[in-house]
C-alpha positions in Angstrom: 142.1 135.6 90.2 139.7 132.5 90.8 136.5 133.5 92.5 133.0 132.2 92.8 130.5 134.7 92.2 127.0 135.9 93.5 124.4 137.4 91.6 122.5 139.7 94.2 119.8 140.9 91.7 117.7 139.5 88.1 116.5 142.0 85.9 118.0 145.1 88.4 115.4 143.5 91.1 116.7 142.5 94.5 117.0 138.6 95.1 116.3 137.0 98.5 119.3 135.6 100.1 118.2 131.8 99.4 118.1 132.9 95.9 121.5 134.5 95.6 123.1 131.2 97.2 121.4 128.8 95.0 123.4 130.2 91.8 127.2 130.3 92.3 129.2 131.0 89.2 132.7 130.2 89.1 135.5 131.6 86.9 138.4 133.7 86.6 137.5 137.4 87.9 139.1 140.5 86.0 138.8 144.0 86.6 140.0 146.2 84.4 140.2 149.8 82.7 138.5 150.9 79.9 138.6 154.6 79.3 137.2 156.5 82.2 135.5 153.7 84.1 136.2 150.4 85.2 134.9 146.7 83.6 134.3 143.3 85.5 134.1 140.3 83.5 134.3 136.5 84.9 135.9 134.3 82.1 135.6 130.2 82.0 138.2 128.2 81.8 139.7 129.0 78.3 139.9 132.3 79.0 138.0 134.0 76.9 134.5 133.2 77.1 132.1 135.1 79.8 130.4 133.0 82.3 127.8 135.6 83.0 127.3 139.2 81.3 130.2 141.7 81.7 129.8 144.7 84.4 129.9 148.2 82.9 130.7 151.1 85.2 132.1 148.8 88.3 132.2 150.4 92.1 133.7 148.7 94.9 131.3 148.8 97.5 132.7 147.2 100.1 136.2 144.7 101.2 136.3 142.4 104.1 137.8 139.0 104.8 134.9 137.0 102.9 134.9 139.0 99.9 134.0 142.0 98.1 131.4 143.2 96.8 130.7 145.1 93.1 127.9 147.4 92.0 127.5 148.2 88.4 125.1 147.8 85.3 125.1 144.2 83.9 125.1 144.5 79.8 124.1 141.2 77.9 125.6 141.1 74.5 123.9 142.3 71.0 121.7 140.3 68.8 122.4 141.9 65.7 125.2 144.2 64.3 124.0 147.5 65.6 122.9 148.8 68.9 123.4 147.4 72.5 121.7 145.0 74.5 119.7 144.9 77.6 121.3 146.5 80.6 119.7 146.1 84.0 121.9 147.1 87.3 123.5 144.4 88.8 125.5 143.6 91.8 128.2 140.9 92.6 129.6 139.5 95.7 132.9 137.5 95.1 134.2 135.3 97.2 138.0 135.3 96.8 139.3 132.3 99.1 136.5 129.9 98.0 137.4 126.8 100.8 135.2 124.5 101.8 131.9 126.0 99.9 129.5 123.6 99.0 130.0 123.3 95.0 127.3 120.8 94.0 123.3 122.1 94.3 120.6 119.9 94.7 118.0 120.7 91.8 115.0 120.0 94.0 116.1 122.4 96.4 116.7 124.8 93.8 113.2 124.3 91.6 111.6 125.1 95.4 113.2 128.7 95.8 112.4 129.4 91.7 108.8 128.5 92.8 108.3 130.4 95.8 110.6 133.1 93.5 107.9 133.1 91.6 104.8 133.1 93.9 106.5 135.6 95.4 106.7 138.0 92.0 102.8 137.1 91.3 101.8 138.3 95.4 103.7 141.9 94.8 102.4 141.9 91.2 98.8 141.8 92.9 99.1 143.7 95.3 100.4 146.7 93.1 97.7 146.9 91.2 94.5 145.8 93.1 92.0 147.6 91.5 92.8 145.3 88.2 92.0 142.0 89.5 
C-alpha cells in the first residue's frame, strides 16, 4: 500500500517533532514474514529498490485513523561480502490516507531545523561531560 513515512529517530536517538516532519519519504509499504519475525521495507516506484533501510524485527505499536505506528531495528545494507551493517533502532509512523499533506519542503526551512539539530546535539554533548571543557 502507498504510504508516506516518518522517521521518528537518527542513529536510535529521538528526533524533535519539527525534525520528523521535515523528512517525508514516500513509497510503497510492505510488511511481511520472514521466519519467526516480521520485515518492513518501503520500495520506490519500480518496485524493488528501498527508499530508506529495511526494518528488522517490526512491532505494531499502535493503529488509529492517521496511521500507524512501527517500532523495530533499522539495518543499512553491507559494504563488503561478509558481515552486516550498522543497525540502530528505529521507529516509523505511516500515514496510510496521505490527502492533502504538504509534499514539497522548503530547503531554507529545513537547513534551520538541521542547524538548531545540531546546536542542539553540541548543548547535550556539553553538558554531559562538563568536567572536559
Amino acid at each position: 500500500m502507498f504510504a508516506i513515512v516518518y522517521r521518528c529517530r537518527r542513529e536510535g536517538q529521538l528526533l524533535h517533532r519539527d525534525d520528523i516532519e521535515a523528512e517525508p519519504v514516500h513509497g510503497e509499504l510492505q510488511v511481511y514474514r520472514k521466519g519467526m519475525k516480521r520485515v518492513a521495507v518501503l520500495l520506490g516506484r519500480d518496485g524493488e529498490s528501498y527508499v530508506i533501510p529495511l526494518l528488522d524485527k517490526v512491532k505494531l505499536l499502535a493503529v488509529n485513523e492517521r496511521g500507524m505506528l512501527l517500532t523495530g531495528i533499522e539495518v543499512y545494507p553491507t559494504r563488503g561480502a561478509k558481515g552486516t551493517g550498522p543497525m540502530f533502532a528505529q521507529t516509523w509512523w505511516c500515514d496510510l490516507s496521505p490527502k492533502g499533506r504538504p509534499t514539497i519542503a522548503d530547503p531554507a526551512e529545513a537547513r534551520r531545523r538541521e542547524r538548531e539539530r545540531q546546536a542542539r546535539d553540541v548543548g547535550t554533548s556539553l553538558l554531559r561531560r562538563p568536567a572536559r571543557r
